[in-house]
TORRO-64368 format. One record per residue: x, y, z of N, C-alpha, C, CB in turn. Coordinates in nm, 2 decimals. Glycine has a CB too. Layout:
# TORRO-64368
> nu  nv  nw  cau  cav  caw  cu  cv  cw  cbu  cbv  cbw
> X  Y  Z  X  Y  Z  X  Y  Z  X  Y  Z
...
This chain:
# TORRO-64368
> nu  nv  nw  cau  cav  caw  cu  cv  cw  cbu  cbv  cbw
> 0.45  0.05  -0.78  0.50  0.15  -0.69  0.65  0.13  -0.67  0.42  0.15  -0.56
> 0.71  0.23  -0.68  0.89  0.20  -0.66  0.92  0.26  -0.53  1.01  0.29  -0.80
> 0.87  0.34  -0.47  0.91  0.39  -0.31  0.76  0.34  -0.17  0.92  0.63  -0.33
> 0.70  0.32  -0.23  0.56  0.32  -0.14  0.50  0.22  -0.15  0.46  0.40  -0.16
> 0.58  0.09  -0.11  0.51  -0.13  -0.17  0.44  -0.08  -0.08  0.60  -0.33  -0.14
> 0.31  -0.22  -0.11  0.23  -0.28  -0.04  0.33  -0.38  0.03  0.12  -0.33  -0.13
> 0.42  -0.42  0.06  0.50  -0.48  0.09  0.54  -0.38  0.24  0.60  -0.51  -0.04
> 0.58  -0.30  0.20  0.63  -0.24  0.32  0.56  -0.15  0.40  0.74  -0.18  0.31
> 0.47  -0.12  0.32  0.31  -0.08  0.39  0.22  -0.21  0.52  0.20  -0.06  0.21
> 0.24  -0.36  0.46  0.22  -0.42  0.53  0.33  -0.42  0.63  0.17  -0.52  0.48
> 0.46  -0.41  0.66  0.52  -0.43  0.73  0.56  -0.28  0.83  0.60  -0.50  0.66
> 0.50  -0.17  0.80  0.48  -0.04  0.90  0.36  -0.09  1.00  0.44  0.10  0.80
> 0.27  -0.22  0.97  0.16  -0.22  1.04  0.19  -0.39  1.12  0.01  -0.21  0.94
> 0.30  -0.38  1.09  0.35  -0.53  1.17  0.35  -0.54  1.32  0.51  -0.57  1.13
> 0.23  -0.65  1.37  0.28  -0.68  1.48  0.42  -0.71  1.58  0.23  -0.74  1.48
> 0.52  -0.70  1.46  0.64  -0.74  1.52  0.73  -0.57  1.52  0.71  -0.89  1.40
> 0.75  -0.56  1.64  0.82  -0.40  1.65  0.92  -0.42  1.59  0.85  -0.33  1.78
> 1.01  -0.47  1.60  1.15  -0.48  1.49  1.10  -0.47  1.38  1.25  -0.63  1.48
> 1.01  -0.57  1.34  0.98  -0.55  1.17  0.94  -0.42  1.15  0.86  -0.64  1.10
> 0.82  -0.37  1.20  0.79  -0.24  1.18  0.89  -0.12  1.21  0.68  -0.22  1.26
> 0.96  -0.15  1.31  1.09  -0.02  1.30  1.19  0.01  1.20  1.17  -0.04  1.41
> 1.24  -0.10  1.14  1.29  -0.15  1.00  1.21  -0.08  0.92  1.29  -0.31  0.96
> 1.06  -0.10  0.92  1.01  -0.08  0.76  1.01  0.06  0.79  0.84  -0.16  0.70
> 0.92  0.13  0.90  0.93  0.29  0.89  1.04  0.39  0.86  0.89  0.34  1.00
> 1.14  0.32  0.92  1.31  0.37  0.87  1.31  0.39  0.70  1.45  0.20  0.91
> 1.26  0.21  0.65  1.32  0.25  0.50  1.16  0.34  0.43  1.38  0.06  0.39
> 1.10  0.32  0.48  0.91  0.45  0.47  1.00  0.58  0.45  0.78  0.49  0.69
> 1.10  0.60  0.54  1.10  0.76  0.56  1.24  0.78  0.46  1.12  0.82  0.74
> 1.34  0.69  0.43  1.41  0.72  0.34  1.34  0.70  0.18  1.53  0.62  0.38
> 1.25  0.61  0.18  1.18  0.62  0.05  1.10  0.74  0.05  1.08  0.51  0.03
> 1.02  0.80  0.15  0.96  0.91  0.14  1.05  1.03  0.11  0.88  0.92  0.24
> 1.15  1.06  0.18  1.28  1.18  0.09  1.33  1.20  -0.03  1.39  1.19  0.14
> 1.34  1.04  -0.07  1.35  1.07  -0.17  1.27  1.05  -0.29  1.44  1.05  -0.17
> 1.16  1.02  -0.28  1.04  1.05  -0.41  1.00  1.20  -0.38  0.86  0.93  -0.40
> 1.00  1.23  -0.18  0.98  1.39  -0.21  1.07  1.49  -0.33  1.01  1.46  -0.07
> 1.20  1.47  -0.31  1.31  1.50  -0.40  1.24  1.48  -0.56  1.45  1.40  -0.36
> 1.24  1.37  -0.61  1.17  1.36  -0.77  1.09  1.44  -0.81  1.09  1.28  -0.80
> 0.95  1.41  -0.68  0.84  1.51  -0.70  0.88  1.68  -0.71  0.75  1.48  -0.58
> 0.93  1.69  -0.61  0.95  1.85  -0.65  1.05  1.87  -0.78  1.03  1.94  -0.51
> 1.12  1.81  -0.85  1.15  1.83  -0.94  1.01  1.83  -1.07  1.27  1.74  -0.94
> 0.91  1.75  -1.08  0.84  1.70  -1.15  0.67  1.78  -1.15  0.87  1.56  -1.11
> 0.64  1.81  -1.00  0.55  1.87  -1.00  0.46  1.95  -1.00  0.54  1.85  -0.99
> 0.56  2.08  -1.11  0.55  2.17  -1.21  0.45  2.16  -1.36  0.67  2.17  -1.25
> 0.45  2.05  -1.35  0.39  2.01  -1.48  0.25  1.94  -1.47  0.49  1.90  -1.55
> 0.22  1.90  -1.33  0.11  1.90  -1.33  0.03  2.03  -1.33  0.08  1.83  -1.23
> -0.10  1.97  -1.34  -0.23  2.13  -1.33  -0.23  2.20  -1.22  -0.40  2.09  -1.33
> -0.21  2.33  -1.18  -0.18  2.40  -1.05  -0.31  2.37  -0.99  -0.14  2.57  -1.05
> -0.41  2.34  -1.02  -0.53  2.35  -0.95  -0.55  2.26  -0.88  -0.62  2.37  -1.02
> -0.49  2.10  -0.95  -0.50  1.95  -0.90  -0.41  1.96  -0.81  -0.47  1.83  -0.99
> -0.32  2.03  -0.85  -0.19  2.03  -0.69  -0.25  2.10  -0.57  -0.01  2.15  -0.73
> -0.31  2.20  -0.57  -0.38  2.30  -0.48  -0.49  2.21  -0.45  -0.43  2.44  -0.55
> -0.56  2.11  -0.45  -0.68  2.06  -0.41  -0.56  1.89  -0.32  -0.82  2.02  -0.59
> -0.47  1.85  -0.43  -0.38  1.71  -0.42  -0.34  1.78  -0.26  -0.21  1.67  -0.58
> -0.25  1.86  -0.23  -0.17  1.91  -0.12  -0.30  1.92  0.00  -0.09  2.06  -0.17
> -0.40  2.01  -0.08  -0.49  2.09  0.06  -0.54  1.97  0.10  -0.62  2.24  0.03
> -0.57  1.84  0.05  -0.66  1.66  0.09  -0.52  1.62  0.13  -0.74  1.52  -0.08
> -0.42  1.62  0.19  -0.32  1.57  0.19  -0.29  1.42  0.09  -0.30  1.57  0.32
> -0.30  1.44  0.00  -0.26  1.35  -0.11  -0.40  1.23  -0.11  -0.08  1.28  -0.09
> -0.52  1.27  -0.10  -0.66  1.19  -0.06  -0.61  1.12  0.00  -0.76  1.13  -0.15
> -0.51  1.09  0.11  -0.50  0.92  0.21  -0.63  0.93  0.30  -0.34  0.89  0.35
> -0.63  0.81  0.27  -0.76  0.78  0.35  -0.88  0.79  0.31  -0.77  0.84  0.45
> -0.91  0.87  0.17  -1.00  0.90  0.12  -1.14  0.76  0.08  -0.94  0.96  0.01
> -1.21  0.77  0.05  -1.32  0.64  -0.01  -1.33  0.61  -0.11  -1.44  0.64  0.00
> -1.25  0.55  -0.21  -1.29  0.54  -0.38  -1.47  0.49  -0.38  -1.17  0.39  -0.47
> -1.54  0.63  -0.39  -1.67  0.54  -0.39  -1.67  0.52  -0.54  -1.82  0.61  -0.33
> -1.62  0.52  -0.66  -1.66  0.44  -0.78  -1.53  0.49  -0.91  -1.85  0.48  -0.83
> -1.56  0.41  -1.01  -1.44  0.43  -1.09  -1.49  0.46  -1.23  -1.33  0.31  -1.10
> -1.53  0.53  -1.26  -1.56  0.53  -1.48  -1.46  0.55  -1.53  -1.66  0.67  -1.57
> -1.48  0.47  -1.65  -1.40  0.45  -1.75  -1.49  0.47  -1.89  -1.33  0.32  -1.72
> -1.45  0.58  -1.97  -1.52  0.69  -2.10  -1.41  0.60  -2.21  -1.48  0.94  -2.08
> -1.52  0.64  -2.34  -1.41  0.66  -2.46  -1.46  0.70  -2.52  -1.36  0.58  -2.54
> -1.41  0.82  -2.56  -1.50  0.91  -2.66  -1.42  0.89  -2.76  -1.52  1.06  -2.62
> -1.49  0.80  -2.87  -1.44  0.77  -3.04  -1.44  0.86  -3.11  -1.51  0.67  -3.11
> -1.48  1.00  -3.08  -1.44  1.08  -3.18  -1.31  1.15  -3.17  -1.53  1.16  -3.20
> -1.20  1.14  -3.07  -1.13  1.19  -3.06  -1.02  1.05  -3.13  -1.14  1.27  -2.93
> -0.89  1.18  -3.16  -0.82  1.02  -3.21  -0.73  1.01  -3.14  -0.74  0.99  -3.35
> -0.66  1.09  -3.06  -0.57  1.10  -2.96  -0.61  1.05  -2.88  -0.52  1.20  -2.92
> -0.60  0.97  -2.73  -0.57  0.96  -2.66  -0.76  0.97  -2.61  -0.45  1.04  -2.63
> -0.85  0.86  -2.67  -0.98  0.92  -2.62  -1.06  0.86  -2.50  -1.08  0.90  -2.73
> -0.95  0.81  -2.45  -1.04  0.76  -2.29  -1.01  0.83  -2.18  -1.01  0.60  -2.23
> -1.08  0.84  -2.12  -1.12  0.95  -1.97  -1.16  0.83  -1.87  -1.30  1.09  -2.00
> -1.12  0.87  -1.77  -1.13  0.78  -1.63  -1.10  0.87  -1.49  -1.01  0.64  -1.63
> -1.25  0.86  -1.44  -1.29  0.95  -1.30  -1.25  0.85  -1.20  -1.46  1.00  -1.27
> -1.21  0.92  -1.12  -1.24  0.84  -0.94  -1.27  0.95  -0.88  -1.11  0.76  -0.84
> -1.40  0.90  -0.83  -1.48  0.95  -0.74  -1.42  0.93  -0.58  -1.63  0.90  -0.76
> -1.40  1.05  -0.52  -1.32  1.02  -0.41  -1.42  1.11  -0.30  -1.15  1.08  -0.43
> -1.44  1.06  -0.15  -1.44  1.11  -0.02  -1.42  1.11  0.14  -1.51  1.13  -0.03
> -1.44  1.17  0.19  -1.44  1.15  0.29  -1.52  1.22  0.45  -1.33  1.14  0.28
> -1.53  1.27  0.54  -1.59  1.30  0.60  -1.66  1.45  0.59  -1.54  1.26  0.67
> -1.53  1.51  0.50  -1.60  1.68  0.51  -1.60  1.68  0.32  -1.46  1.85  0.62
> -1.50  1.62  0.20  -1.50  1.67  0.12  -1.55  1.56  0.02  -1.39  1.74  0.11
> -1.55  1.56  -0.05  -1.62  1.49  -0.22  -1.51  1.51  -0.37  -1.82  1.61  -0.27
> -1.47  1.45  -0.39  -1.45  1.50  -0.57  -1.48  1.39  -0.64  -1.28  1.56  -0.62
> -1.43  1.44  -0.76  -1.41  1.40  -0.90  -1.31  1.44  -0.92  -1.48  1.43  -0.99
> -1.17  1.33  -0.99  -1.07  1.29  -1.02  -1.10  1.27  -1.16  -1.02  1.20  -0.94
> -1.01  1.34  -1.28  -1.08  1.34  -1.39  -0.94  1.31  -1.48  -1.18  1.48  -1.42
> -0.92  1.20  -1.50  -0.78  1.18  -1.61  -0.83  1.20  -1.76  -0.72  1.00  -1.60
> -0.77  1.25  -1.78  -0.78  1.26  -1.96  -0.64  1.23  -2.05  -0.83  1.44  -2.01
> -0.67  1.16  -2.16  -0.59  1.13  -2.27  -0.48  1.00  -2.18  -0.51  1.30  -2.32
> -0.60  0.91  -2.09  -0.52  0.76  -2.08  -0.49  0.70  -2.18  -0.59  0.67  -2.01
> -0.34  0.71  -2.16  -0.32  0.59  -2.25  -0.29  0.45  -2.23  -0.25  0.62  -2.30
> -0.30  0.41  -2.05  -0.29  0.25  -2.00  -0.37  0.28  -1.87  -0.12  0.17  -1.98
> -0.42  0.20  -1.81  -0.44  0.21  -1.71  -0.53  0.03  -1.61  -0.51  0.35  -1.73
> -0.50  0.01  -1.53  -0.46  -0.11  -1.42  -0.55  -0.06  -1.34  -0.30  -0.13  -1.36
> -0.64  -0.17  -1.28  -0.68  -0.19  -1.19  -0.67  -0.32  -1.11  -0.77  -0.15  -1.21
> -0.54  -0.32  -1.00  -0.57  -0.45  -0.93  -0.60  -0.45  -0.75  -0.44  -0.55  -0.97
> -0.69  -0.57  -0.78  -0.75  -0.59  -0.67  -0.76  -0.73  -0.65  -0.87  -0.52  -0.65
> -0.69  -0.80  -0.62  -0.64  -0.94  -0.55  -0.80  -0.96  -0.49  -0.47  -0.92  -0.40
> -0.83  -1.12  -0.52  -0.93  -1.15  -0.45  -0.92  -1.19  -0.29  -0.99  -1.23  -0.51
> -0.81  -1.16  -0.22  -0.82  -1.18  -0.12  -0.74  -1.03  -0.07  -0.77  -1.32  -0.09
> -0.83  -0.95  -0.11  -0.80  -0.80  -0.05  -0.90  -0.81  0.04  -0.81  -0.65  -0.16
> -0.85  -0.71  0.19  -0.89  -0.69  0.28  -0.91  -0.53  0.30  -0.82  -0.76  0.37
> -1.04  -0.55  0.26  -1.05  -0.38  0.27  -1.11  -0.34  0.40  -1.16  -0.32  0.15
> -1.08  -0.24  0.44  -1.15  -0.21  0.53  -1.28  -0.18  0.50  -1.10  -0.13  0.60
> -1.35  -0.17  0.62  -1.51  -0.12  0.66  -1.65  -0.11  0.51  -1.48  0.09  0.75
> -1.52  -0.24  0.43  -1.62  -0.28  0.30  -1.58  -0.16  0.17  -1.83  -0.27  0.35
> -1.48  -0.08  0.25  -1.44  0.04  0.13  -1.32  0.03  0.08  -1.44  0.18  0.18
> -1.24  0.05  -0.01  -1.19  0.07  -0.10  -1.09  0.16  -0.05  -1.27  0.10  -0.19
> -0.99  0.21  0.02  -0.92  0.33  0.10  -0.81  0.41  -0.02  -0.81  0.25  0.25
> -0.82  0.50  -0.06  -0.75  0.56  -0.09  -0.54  0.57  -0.01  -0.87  0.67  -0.08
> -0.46  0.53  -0.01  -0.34  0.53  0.07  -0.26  0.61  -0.01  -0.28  0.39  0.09
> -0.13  0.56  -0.05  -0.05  0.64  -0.10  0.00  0.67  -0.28  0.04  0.60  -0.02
> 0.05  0.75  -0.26  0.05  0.80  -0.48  0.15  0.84  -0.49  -0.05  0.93  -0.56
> 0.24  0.81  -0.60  0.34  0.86  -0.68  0.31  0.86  -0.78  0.44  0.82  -0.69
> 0.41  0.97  -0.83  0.40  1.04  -0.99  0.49  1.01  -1.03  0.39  1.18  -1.02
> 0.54  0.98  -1.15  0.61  0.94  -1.28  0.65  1.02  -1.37  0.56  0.86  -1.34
> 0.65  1.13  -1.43  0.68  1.17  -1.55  0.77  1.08  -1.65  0.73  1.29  -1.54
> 0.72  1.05  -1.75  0.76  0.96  -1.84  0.82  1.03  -1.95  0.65  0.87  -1.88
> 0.88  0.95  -2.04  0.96  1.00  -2.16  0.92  1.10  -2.22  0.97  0.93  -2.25
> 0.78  1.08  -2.28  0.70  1.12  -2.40  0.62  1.24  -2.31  0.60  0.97  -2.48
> 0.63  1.25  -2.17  0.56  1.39  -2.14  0.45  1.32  -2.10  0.54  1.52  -2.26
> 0.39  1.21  -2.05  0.25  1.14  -2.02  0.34  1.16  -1.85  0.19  0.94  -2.11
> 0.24  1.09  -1.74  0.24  1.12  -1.63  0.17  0.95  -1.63  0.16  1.28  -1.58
> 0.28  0.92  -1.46  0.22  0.74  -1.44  0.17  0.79  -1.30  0.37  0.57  -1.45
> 0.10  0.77  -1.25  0.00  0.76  -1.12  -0.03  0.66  -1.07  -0.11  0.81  -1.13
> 0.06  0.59  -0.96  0.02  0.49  -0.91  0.01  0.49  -0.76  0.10  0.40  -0.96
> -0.15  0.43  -0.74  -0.19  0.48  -0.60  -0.22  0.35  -0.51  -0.33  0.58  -0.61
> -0.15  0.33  -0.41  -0.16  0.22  -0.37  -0.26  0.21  -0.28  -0.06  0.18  -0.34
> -0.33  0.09  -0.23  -0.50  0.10  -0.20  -0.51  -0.01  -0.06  -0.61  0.04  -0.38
> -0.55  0.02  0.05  -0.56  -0.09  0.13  -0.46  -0.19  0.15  -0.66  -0.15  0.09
> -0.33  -0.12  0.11  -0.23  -0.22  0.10  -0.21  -0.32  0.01  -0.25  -0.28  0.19
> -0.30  -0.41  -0.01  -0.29  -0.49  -0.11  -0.35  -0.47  -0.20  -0.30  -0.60  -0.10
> -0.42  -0.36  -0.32  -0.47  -0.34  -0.40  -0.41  -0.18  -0.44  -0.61  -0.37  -0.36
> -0.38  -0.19  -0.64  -0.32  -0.10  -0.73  -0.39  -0.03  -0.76  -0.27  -0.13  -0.82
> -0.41  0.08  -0.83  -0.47  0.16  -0.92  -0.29  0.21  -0.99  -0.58  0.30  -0.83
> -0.27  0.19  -1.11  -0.25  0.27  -1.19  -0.30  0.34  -1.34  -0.17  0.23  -1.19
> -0.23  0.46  -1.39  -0.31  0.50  -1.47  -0.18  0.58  -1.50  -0.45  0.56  -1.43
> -0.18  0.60  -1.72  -0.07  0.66  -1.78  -0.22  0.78  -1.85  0.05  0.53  -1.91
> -0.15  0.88  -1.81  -0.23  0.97  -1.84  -0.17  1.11  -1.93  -0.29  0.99  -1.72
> -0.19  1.20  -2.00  -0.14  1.34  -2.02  -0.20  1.50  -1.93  -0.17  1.34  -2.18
> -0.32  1.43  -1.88  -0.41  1.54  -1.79  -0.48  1.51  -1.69  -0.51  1.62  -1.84
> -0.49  1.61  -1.61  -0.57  1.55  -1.48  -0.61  1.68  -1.47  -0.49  1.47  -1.35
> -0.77  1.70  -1.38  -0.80  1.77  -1.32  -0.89  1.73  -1.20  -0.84  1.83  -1.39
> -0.94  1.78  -1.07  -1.03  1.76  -0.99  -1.15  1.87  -0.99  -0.97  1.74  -0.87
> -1.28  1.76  -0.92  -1.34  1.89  -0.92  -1.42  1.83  -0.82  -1.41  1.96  -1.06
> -1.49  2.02  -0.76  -1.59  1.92  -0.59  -1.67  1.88  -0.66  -1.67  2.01  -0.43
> -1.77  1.76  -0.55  -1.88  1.74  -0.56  -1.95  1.78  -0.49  -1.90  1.66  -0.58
């Protein structure tokens, strides 16, 4: 994550008000300007994932209840697929990456998840050289999801 650490995510929740007034300052200058990137960039995603991404306000807070990871060997391009199953009190999906070509899962063994779940927090987008898309969603604070992908779609459950 280049605008949205777990670093300064712990320190927006700092018992120490100076610290936390510091970190929400540089929160809100990081947040203007990845907003700025993003609207240059997120054209190229799927209008339909943006229309579902926007109307969830970017799933914060959501529940990663589980993660697949596909390879379908008949394809030669780009043949692994990787869902996250996402919810929360009123909605459900499926998060459907297609044509990964890396993808990261970290979760520090001394992550503190809340209420035993997995929290969905904050996400930036990447457009990369070659036209792939980097998605990195940061999770409970101390725990990553990234993923290099060429497609995405959602769908309800």
């Amino acid at each position: 994550m280049k605008y949205f650490t777990s670093d300064l995510w712990i320190k927006i929740n700092s018992c120490n008000r100076n610290e936390r007034d510091l970190a929400e300052e540089q929160w809100d200058k990081n947040d203007s300007i990845y907003a700025a990137y993003f609207s240059e960039i997120k054209n190229k995603l799927p209008v339909n994932f943006l229309n579902t991404y926007f109307d969830c306000q970017g799933f914060h807070d959501y529940s990663i209840k589980d993660i697949y990871i596909s390879n379908h060997e008949k394809q030669n391009d780009s043949p692994i697929s990787l869902t996250i199953n996402v919810g929360n009190h009123k909605n459900s999906f499926s998060i459907i990456y297609q044509g990964v070509k890396k993808y990261n899962i970290f979760i520090p063994s001394t992550s503190n998840w809340m209420n035993s779940n997995m929290l969905w927090g904050y996400t930036e987008f990447e457009l990369l050289n070659d036209g792939l898309f980097k998605q990195n969603t940061l999770c409970d604070m101390d725990s990553e999801i990234e993923i290099v992908f060429r497609n995405v779609e959602v769908k309800n459950n």
